[in-house]
VOVO-495674 format. One record per residue (C-alpha): residue in three letters; x, y, z. Coordinates in steps of 0.02 Angstrom, whole numbers, padded with zeros to 5 digits, always signed. Layout:
% residues N
ALAXYZ ...
END
This chain:
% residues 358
UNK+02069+01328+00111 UNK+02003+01237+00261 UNK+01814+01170+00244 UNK+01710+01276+00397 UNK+01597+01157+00503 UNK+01482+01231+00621 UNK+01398+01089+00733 UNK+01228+01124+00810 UNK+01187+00972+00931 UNK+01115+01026+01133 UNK+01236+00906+01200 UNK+01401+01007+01274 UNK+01511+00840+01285 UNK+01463+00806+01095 UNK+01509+00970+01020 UNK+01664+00969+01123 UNK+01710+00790+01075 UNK+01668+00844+00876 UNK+01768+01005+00879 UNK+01922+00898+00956 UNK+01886+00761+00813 UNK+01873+00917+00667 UNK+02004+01026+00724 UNK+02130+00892+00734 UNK+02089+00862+00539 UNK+02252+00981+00439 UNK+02085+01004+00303 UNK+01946+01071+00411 UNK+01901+01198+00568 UNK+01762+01227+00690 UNK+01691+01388+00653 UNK+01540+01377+00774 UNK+01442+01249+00894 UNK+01274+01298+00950 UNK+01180+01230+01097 UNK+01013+01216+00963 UNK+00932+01291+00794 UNK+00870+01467+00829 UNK+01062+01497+00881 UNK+01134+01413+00744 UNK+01024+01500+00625 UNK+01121+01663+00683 UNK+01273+01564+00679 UNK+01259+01517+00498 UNK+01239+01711+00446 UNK+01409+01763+00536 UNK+01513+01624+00474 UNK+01435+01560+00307 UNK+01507+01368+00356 UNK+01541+01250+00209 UNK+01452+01093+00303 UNK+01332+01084+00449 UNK+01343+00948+00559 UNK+01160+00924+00647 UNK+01087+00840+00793 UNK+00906+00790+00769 UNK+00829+00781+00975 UNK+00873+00964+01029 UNK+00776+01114+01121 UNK+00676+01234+01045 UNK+00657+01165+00883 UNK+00664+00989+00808 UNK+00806+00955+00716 UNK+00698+00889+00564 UNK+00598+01077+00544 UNK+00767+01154+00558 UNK+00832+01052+00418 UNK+00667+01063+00310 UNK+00680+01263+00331 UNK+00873+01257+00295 UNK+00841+01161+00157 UNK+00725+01275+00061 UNK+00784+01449+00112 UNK+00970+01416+00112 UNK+01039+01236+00036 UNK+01184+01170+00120 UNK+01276+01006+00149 UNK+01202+00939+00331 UNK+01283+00787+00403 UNK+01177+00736+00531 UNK+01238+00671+00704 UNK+01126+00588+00834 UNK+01085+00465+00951 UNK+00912+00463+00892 UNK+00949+00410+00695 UNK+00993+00225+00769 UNK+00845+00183+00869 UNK+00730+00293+00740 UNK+00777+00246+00577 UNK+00647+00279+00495 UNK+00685+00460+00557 UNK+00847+00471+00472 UNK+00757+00408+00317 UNK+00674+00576+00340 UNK+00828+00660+00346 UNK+00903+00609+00191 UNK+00723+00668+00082 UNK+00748+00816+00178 UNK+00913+00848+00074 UNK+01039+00793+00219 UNK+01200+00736+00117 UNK+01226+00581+00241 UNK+01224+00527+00442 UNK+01319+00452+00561 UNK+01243+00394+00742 UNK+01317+00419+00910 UNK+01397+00283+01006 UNK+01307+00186+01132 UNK+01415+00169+01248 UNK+01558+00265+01346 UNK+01535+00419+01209 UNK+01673+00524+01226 UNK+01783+00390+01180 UNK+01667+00313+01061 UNK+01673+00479+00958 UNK+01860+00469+00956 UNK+01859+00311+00882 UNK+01723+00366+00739 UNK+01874+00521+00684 UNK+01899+00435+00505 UNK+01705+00397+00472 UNK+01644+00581+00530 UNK+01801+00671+00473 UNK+01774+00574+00288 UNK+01562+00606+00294 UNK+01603+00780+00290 UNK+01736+00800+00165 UNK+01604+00702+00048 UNK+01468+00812+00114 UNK+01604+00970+00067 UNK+01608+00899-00121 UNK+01409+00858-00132 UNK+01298+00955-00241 UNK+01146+00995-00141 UNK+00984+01059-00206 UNK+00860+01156-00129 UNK+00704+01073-00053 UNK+00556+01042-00146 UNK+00375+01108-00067 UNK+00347+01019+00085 UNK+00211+00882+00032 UNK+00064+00822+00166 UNK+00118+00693+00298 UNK+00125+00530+00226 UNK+00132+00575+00036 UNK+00262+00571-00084 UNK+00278+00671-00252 UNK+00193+00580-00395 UNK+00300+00480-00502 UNK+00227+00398-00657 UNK+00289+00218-00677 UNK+00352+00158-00845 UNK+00242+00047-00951 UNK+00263-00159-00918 UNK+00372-00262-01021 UNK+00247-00396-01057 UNK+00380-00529-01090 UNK+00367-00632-00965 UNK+00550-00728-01020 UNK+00618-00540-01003 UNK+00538-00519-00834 UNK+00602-00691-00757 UNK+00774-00709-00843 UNK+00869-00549-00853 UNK+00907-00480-00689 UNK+00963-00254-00632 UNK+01102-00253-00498 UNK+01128-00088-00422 UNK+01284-00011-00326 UNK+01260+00169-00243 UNK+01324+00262-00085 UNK+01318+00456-00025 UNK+01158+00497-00112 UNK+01089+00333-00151 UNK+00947+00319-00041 UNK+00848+00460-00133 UNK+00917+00400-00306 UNK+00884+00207-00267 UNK+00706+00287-00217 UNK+00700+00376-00401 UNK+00755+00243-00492 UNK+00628+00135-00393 UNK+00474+00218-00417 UNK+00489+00211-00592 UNK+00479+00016-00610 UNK+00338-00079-00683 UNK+00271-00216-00585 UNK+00315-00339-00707 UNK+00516-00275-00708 UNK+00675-00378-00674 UNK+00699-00418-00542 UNK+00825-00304-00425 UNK+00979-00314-00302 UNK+01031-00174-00244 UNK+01194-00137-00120 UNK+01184+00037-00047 UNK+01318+00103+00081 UNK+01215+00080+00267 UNK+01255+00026+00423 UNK+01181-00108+00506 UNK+00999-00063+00573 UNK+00968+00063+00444 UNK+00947-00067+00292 UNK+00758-00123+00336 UNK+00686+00049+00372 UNK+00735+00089+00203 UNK+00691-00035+00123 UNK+00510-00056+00208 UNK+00500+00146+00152 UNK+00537+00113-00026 UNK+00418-00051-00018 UNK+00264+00080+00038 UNK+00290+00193-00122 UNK+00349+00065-00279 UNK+00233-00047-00368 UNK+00360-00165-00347 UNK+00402-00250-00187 UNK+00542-00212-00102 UNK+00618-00290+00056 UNK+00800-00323+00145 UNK+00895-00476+00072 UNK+00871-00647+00186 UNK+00976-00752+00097 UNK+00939-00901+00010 UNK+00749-00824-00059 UNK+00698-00842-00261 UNK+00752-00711-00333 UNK+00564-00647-00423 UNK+00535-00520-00567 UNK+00434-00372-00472 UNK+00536-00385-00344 UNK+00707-00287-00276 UNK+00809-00351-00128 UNK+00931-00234-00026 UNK+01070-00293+00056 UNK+01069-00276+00226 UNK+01183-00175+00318 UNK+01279-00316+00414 UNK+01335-00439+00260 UNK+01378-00420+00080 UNK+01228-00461-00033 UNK+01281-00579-00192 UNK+01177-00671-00321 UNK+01186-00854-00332 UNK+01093-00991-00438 UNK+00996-01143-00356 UNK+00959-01262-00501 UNK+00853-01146-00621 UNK+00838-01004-00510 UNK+00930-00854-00483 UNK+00956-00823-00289 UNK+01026-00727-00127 UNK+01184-00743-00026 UNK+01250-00662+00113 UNK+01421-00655+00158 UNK+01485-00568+00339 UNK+01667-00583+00264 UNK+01792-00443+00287 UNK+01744-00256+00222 UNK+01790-00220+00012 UNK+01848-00061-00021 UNK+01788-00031+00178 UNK+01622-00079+00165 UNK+01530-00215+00208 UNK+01415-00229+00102 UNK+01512-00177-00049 UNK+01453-00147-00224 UNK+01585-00247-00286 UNK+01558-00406-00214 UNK+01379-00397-00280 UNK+01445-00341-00457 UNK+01579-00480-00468 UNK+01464-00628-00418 UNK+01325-00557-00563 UNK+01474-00574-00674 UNK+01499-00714-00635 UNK+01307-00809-00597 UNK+01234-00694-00735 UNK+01351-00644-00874 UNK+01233-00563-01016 UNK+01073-00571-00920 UNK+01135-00435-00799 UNK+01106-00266-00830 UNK+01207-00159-00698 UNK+01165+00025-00641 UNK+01293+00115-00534 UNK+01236+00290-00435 UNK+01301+00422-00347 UNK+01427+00386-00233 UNK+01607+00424-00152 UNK+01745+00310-00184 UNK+01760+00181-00328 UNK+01658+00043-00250 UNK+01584-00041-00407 UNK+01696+00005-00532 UNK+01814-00146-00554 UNK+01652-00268-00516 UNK+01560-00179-00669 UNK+01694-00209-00780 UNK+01704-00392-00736 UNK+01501-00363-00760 UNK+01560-00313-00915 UNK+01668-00422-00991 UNK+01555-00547-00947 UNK+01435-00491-01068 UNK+01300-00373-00969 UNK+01262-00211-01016 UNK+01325-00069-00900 UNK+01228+00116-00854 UNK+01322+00258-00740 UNK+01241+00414-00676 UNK+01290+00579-00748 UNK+01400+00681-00660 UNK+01260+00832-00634 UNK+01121+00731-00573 UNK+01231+00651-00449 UNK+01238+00727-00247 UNK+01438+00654-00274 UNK+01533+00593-00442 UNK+01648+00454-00370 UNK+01576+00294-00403 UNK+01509+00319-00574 UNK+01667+00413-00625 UNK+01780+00287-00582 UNK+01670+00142-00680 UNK+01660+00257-00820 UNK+01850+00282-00815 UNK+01867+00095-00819 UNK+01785+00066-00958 UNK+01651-00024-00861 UNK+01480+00078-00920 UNK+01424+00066-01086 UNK+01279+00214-01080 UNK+01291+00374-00943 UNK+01147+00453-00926 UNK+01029+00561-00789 UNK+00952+00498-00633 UNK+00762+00543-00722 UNK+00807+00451-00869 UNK+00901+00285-00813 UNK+00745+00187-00797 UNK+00677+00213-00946 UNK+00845+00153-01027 UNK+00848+00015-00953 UNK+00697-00043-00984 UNK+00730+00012-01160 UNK+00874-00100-01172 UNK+00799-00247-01093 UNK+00619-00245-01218 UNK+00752-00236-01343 UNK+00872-00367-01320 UNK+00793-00441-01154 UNK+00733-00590-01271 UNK+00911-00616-01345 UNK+01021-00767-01278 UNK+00930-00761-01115 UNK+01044-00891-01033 UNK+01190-00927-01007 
END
């Protein structure tokens, strides 16, 4: 059975361009393009598509409203496609709260041909968008608000707080779990480096979001900064992100070496250098995701003495990346999105004083 995409972007050379990229996929068809949302609303009645693809700049109705009413009157996985995601980033933050399953921007330049080269990252964004579970929208909250979150209680161990250390890996999905798992952090946590799946100019929009909700501050890796309890650092979307030590302080690298597991960054690199600069004072989280980035770095995580949580398979938007650590060996606890804060936290007030070095 073929996976039905109906495209909705205003542009005639783009949807002609995507249904020559889809249809030449032996797993996936065209079953509509529409011109904007009032006709793809009709669109989505006759031929009940398995993944929209969605433009965000169109006629009649912003792409954003169409995807916040699609969203809460009929859930579906939304890929969204548009020129407008890479100069407004913050806009495809949006997006992704919104319930879209992932993005991908146009090219800038010569885009007919541009498209042609992006056939293996669109054609694989909506085969994982195919597989995602997606949930209906919650009630749309005032502008500028976000839906209260009650952070977990401090650690008050200061030794905790400046020598044990969370490393996170996520990808499809990760920006609103990162978000969840975020918001629940005391001020006085670990502190936090996280690799999430982005392209390059996408990284510090999220991050800046995620620094305007947490207690904690959050901002995109530099390289070479203190590494500071209350404090989570993102890799950015050009280099891989790893932990390093400078004396008696934990500290950021970043590498622009060649993709792992095609990505750059890539949980893995991350995950093998807390292995190896951290051993037993890391405490590694891996979220929703496709592929098995993460899973052979959290078993080296592992065997190198830090404790290991995975996301359960029903709280994640896709099961690859926590399945494959968990069928490694690599995660010693899986649990729900809602709950992994708490057990980590857990874990680290109760053995966050134990052997704290090295």
């Amino acid at each position: 059975m073929k996976t039905k995409v109906l495209i909705v972007d205003d542009s005639a050379l783009i949807r002609s361009v995507m249904k020559e990229i889809i249809n030449s996929q032996p797993d996936m068809e065209v079953v509509g393009a529409a011109p904007d949302p009032l006709v793809a609303r009709e669109m989505i009645k006759q031929t009940n598509p398995d993944v929209l693809t969605l433009d965000v700049e169109m006629p009649k109705m912003d792409g954003l409203d169409f995807l916040e009413k699609l969203m809460r009157l009929r859930p579906m996985p939304v890929v969204m496609v548009s020129s407008l995601t890479e100069r407004g980033s913050e806009i495809t933050m949006r997006a992704l709260e919104l319930g879209a399953v992932d993005f991908v921007t146009k090219p800038k330049m010569s885009i007919q041909h541009g498209m042609l080269e992006y056939t293996e990252l669109i054609t694989d964004k909506i085969r994982t968008a195919a597989r995602a579970r997606v949930k209906a929208a919650p009630p749309r909250l005032p502008a500028g608000s976000v839906q209260p979150v009650t952070s977990l209680p401090p650690l008050r161990n200061p030794l905790t707080s400046s020598e044990k250390l969370i490393i996170i890996g996520a990808s499809t999905g990760g920006t609103e779990a990162i978000k969840e798992f975020l918001l629940q952090m005391p001020s006085d946590c670990p502190g936090i480096l996280i690799t999430q799946h982005m392209p390059e100019g996408f990284t510090r929009s999220f991050a800046k979001r995620l620094d305007s909700l947490c207690r904690i501050a959050v901002s995109e890796a530099a390289g070479d900064e203190r590494i500071l309890p209350g404090h989570a650092y993102i890799a950015p979307g050009h280099s891989h992100l790893l932990l390093a030590r400078s004396g008696a302080n934990y500290v950021t690298r970043l590498d622009q070496g060649p993709p792992v597991n095609r990505h750059r960054p890539s949980v893995d690199v991350l995950f093998r250098s807390a292995a190896i600069c951290a051993g037993k004072n890391a405490v590694g989280v891996i979220l929703t995701g496709m592929g098995k980035d993460g899973a052979q770095g959290m078993l080296e995580m592992k065997q190198a003495g830090a404790y290991n949580f995975a996301q359960d398979e029903a709280s994640c938007v896709v099961f690859g990346m926590p399945r494959e650590a968990i069928a490694v060996g690599a995660a010693d606890e899986v649990g729900p999105l809602n709950e992994l804060p708490a057990r980590v936290l857990q874990y680290l007030a109760t053995y966050g004083s134990r052997a704290l070095r090295v």
